[in-house]
C-alpha positions in Angstrom: 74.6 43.5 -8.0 74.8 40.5 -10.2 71.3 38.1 -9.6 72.1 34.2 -10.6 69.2 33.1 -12.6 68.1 31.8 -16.0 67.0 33.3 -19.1 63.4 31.7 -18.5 63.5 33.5 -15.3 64.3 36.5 -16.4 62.0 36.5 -19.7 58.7 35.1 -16.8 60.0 38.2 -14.5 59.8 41.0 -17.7 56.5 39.6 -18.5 55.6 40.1 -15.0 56.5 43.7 -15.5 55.1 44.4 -18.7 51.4 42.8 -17.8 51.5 44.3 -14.6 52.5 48.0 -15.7 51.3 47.2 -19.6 47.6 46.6 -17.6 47.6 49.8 -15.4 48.8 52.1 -18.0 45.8 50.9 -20.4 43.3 50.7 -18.0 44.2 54.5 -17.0 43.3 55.5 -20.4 40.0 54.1 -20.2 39.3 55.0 -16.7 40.0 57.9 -16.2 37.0 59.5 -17.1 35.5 57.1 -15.1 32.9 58.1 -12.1 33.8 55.2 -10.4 37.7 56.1 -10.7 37.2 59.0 -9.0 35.0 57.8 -6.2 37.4 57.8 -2.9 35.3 55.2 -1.2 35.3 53.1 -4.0 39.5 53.1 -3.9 39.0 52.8 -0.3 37.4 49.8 -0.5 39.3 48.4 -3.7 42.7 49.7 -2.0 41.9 47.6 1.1 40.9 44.0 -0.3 44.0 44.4 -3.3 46.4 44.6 -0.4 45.3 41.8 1.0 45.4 40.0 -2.2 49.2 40.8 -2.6 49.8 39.6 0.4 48.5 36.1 -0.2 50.0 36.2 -3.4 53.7 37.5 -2.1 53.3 35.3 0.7 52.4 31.9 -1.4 55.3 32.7 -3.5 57.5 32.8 -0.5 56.6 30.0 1.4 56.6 28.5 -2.2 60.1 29.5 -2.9 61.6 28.7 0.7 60.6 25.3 -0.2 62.2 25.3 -3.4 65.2 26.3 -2.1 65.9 23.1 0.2 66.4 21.0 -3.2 69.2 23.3 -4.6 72.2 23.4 -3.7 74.5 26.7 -3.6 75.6 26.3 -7.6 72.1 26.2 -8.6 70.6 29.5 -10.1 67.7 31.3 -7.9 64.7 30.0 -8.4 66.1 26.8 -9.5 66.5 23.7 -8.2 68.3 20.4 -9.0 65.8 17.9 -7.0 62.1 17.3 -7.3 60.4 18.5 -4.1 57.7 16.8 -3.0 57.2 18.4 0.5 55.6 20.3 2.5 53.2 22.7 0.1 54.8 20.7 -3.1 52.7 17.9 -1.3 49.5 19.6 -1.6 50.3 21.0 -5.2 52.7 21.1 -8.4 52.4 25.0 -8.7 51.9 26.9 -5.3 54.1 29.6 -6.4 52.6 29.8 -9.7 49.0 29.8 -8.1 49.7 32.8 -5.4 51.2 34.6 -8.1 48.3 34.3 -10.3 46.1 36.6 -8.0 48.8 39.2 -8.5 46.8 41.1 -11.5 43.8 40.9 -9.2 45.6 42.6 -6.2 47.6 45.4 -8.3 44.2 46.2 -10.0 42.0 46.3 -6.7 45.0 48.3 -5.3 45.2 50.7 -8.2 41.2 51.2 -8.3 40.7 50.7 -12.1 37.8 48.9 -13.3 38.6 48.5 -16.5 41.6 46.5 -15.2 39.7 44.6 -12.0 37.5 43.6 -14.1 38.6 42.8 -17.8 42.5 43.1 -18.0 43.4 41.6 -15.1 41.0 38.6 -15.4 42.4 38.3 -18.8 46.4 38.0 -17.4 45.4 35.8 -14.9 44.0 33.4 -17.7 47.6 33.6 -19.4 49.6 32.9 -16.3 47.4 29.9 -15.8 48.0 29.1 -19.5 52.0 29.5 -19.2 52.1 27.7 -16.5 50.4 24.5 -18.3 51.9 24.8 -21.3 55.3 26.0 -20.0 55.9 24.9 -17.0 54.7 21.9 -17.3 56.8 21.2 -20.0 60.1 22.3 -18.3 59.8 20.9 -15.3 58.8 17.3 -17.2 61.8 17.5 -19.3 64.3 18.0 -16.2 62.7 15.4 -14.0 61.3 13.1 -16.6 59.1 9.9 -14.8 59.8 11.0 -11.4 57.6 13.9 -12.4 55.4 12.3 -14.5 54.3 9.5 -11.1 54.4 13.0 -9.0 52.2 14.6 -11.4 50.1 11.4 -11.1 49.6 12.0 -7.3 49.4 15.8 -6.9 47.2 18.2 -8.8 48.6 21.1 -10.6 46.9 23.5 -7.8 44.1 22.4 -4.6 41.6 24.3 -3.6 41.5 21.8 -0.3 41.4 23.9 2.6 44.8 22.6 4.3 46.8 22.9 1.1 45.6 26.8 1.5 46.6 27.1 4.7 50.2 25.5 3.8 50.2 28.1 1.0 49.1 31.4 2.6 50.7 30.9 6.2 53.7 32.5 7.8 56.4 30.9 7.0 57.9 29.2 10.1 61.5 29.7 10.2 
């Protein structure tokens, strides 16, 4: 199966991997002569809020992505688009996908039930993805849409914490 994509997209999508794995394999060494590793009600309760976590942060970066997708057209690589969108959650912020995404760590951690990586790995990688995405980003997506971003960037904050921009982020998609 051959996946159309950039190197960009492909180097964000191994980083991906390697914090998310890179983060639990750590954290196991430290934990795992833990108490509080080894406390079923503890993973209980960890297991239950990380899976709802992921599912805000898959969700966001599919109702993120289906967006994206109306301003490319079929030669365009996945995850790529050749138009500026500026509707529906792109109207609310510049990063939706970005922003879900960011409470992946968090979720994988909680789900995993490692302290270690709830609550010092994880906040660290979240810290990084927020710092790619400003630095990289940022940068990309200025250089292929030049002033038109720069006057959207103007209007729309990176990420909103407004309560309707949340809902547009973590609903079900509507087909």
């Amino acid at each position: 199966m051959k996946i159309n994509t950039t190197f960009s997209v492909v180097i964000r999508i191994v980083l991906w991997l390697f914090m998310i794995i890179g983060g639990a394999v750590y954290a196991y060494k430290i934990d795992k002569n833990d108490l509080l590793f080894h406390s079923p009600l503890f993973h209980l309760l960890s297991a239950l809020i990380g899976l709802f976590i992921l599912r805000l942060a898959f969700r966001s970066a599919s109702n993120g992505g289906k967006e994206l997708a109306k301003g490319r057209d079929k030669t365009m690589p996945r995850l790529e688009t050749n138009r500026l969108i500026t509707t529906g959650i792109y109207s609310c912020m510049r990063h939706p996908m970005l922003f879900g995404l960011t409470l992946l760590p968090l979720g994988w951690a909680l789900l995993l039930g490692m302290p270690t990586f709830i609550c010092v790995i994880a906040p660290l990688e979240m810290i990084f993805i927020i710092f790619m995405v400003i630095v990289f980003e940022e940068m990309e997506v200025k250089r292929k849409f030049g002033d038109d971003y720069k006057v959207y960037s103007q209007s729309v904050p990176m990420v909103s914490f407004k309560r309707r921009c949340l809902r547009k982020l973590f609903r079900r998609y509507k087909r």
